[in-house]
N, C-alpha and C positions, 0 to 999 in steps of 0.2 A: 582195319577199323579198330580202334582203340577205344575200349570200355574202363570210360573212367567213374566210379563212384563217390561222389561228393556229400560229406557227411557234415550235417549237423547240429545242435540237442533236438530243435523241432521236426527239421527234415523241410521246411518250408521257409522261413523268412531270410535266415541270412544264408543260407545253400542257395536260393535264389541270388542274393544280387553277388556271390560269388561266383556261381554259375556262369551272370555276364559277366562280368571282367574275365575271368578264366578265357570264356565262351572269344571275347576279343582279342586278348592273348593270342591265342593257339589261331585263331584266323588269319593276322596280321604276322604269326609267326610262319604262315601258307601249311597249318593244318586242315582248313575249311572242310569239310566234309569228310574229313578223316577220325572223327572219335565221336563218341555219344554219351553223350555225361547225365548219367541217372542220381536223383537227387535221393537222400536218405535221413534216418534219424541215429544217430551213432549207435545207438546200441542194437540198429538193425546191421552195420558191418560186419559184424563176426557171420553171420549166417551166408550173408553176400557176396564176401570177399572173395573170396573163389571164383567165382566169376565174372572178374572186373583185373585190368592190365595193373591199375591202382588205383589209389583211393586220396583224397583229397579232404581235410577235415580239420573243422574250425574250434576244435577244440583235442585234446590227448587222447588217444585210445591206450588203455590200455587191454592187454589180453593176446590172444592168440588171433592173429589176423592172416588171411591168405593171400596178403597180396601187398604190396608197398605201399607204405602210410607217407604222406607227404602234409605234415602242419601248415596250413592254408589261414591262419589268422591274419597273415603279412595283408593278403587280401582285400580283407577292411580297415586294415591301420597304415598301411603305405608300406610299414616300418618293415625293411628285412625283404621287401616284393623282389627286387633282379635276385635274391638267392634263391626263394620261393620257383620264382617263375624257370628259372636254371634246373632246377630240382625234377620241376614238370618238363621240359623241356629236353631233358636225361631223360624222363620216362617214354617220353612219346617217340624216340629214335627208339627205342629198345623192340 
């Protein structure tokens, strides 16, 4: 099971609707039931990240993180999504 942490500024509106896309993704790529995507507010990662496979976030972290950051803005703008989705895709074989 693959714990993924989706971060970002609220932890509520667009971690949401990245969430579903991600959430489609990862089903249609025959993850289904293989990961658990907890949604956050970025500046809750640093504490977090340690205990999540990676992290997924719609804006830049900077700092000391524990776990692989993957830029998730492609998400809501299209722009950049098959590198994006490759990125996560590499994470969830690992």
């Amino acid at each position: 099971m693959k714990k993924i942490l989706l971060a970002c500024a609220s932890g509520i509106a667009t971690s949401t609707a990245v969430n579903h896309k991600l959430s489609k993704v990862l089903d249609e790529k025959g993850y289904k039931g293989q990961y658990r995507i907890t949604q956050c507010k970025v500046q809750e990662v640093f504490a977090q990240s340690a205990n999540y496979d990676f992290c997924v976030a719609t804006t830049k972290i900077s700092g000391e993180v524990k776990c692989p950051v993957i830029l998730g803005i492609a998400f809501l703008t299209g722009i950049g999504l098959d590198k994006v989705v490759a990125q996560v895709l590499e994470e969830m074989k690992k």
